[in-house]
C-alpha positions, 0 to 999 in steps of 0.5 A: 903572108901577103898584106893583101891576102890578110884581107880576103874574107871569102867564103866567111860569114857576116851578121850585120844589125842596122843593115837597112841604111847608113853604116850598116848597110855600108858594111854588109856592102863591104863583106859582101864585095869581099866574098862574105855570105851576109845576113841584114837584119834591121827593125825595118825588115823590108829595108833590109830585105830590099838591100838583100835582094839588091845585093843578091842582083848583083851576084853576092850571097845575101839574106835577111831577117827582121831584128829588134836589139832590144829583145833578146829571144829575137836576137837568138832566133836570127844568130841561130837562123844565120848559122843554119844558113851559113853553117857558122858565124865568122864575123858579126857587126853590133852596129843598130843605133838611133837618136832620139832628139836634139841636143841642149844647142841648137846649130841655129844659136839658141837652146833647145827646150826639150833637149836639157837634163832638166828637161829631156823625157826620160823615156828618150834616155830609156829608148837610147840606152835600151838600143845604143847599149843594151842592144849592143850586149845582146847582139855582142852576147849571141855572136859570142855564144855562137863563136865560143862553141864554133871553137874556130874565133871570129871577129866582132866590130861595134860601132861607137862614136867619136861621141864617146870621146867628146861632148857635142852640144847638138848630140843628143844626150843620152847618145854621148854615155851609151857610146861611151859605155859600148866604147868600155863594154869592147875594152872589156869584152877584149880582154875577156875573150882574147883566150877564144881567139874572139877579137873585139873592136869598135869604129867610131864614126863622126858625121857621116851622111846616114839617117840618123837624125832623121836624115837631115844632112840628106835633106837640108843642104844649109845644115849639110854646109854648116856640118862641113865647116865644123870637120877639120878635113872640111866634109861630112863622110859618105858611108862608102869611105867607112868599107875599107876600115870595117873589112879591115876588123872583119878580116885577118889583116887586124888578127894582132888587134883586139879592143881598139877603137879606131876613130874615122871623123875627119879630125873633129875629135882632134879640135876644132878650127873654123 
C-alpha cells in the first residue's frame, strides 16, 4: 500500500470530546478535511455546536452534543447517539481537560500563594482529576465498549502532555499526576486491547496557543514572548501543527502503533537552554 493511502480516513467516524476550542477542535478539524463523519461534543455546547455548524458550511459531515466527562450516563448517551448517526464508531479522541489554577511559581519570579501543596484547595485537586483522569476512562470506556461489539477495531487517541513527563513550576498541580496517570492508563489499556484490534495512543502537547489557562497566551503578548523563550524550537505552537500527528493515530498509517505517547512541544521535554 502507498504511504499516502494509509492516511485516508473517508468515510469513518470520529467523536471528538473538548472540540469547542484548542486541540479538540484542531482535531475534529482534521478528521474532518480528511473525510471523517465528526461528532464535537464539549461542556460548551453552543461552542461546539458553533464549530459543527462552521464545519458543515464548508461541505464537511459535522454534528454535535452537549458532553460532560465526568458523568458517565452522559458520556453513554452521546457514544450511542454518535453510533445511531454514523452507524459506528471508527475513532474517538479522550481530549476534554481543564486547568484550575497557577502553579506554586509565578513566571513573574515569586510564588504563588494558593498554588502550593500546602495550600491548594483541595477542591482544584478533586476538579482536575475527576476530568483530567477520570473524564478520560469514562470517554475511553465507552468508545471501547462501543469498538468491542462493532468487532471491526478502531483507534483511540488521548491527549496527555509533556507534563506527564516533566515538573513545570507554573503548571498547575494536580495537572502534572492526571497526565501522568492518562499517560500509564494508555500503556495499559494498549496491552489489554491489542487482542480487539483497538489501538491506543496518546499525544502530549506542550504549550500551545488554546484556552487553557484562561487563554492568557491569546491575551498578553508579554507572557506569550516569555513562554517562546522557554521552547527550544523559540515558539509556542498554533494548534493547526497538531492536525498532522492527530490524522496520523486516527488512521492506518500508525496500524503497527499501539501504546505510544508521541510528544509534539518543541523540545521543552529535552531541557532547556535560554
Amino acid at each position: 500500500m502507498k504511504a499516502l493511502e494509509q492516511f485516508d480516513i473517508s468515510g469513518r467516524s470520529a467523536l471528538v470530546t473538548g472540540a469547542a476550542s484548542g486541540l479538540g477542535l484542531a482535531y475534529a478539524e482534521a478528521m474532518a478535511e480528511a473525510g471523517a463523519k465528526v461528532t464535537l461534543t464539549d461542556i460548551d455546547a453552543e461552542g461546539a455546536e458553533r464549530e459543527a455548524v462552521r464545519l458543515r458550511e464548508l461541505g464537511y459531515e459535522a454534528r454535535s452534543a452537549r458532553l460532560d466527562v465526568r458523568n458517565r450516563e452522559e458520556s453513554r448517551a452521546v457514544f450511542e447517539a454518535h453510533v445511531d448517526a454514523y452507524g459506528g464508531l471508527d475513532i474517538a479522541f479522550a481530549n476534554a481537560g481543564i486547568d484550575t489554577g497557577p502553579g506554586f511559581w509565578n513566571p513573574g519570579g515569586y510564588r504563588n500563594p494558593d498554588g502550593q501543596v500546602d495550600t491548594l484547595d483541595p477542591a482544584r485537586w478533586d476538579r482536575s482529576l475527576s476530568v483530567n483522569l477520570t473524564g478520560m476512562f469514562n470517554t475511553i470506556r465507552e468508545a471501547v465498549r462501543i469498538m468491542k461489539a462493532a468487532g471491526r477495531g478502531g483507534s483511540i487517541i488521548a491527549t496527555s502532555s509533556n507534563a506527564a513527563m516533566i515538573c513545570e513550576a507554573i503548571v498547575d498541580l494536580p495537572y502534572m499526576p492526571a497526565k501522568a496517570g492518562v499517560a500509564h492508563l494508555v500503556r495499559h489499556l494498549a496491552l489489554e486491547l491489542a487482542e480487539f484490534r483497538i489501538r491506543v495512543n496518546a499525544i502530549a502537547p506542550g504549550p500551545f496557543v488554546t484556552n487553557i489557562g484562561g487563554g492568557a497566551l491569546k491575551r498578553d503578548p508579554a507572557l506569550r514572548a516569555k513562554w517562546d523563550s522557554q521552547v527550544p524550537l523559540g515558539r509556542v505552537a498554533e494548534t493547526y501543527q497538531i492536525k498532522p500527528l492527530a490524522l496520523y493515530l486516527a488512521s492506518d498509517a500508525s496500524s503497527y502503533m499501539t501504546g505510544s505517547q508521541l510528544l509534539i512541544d518543541g523540545g521543552m521535554a529535552q531541557g532547556r537552554f535560554r
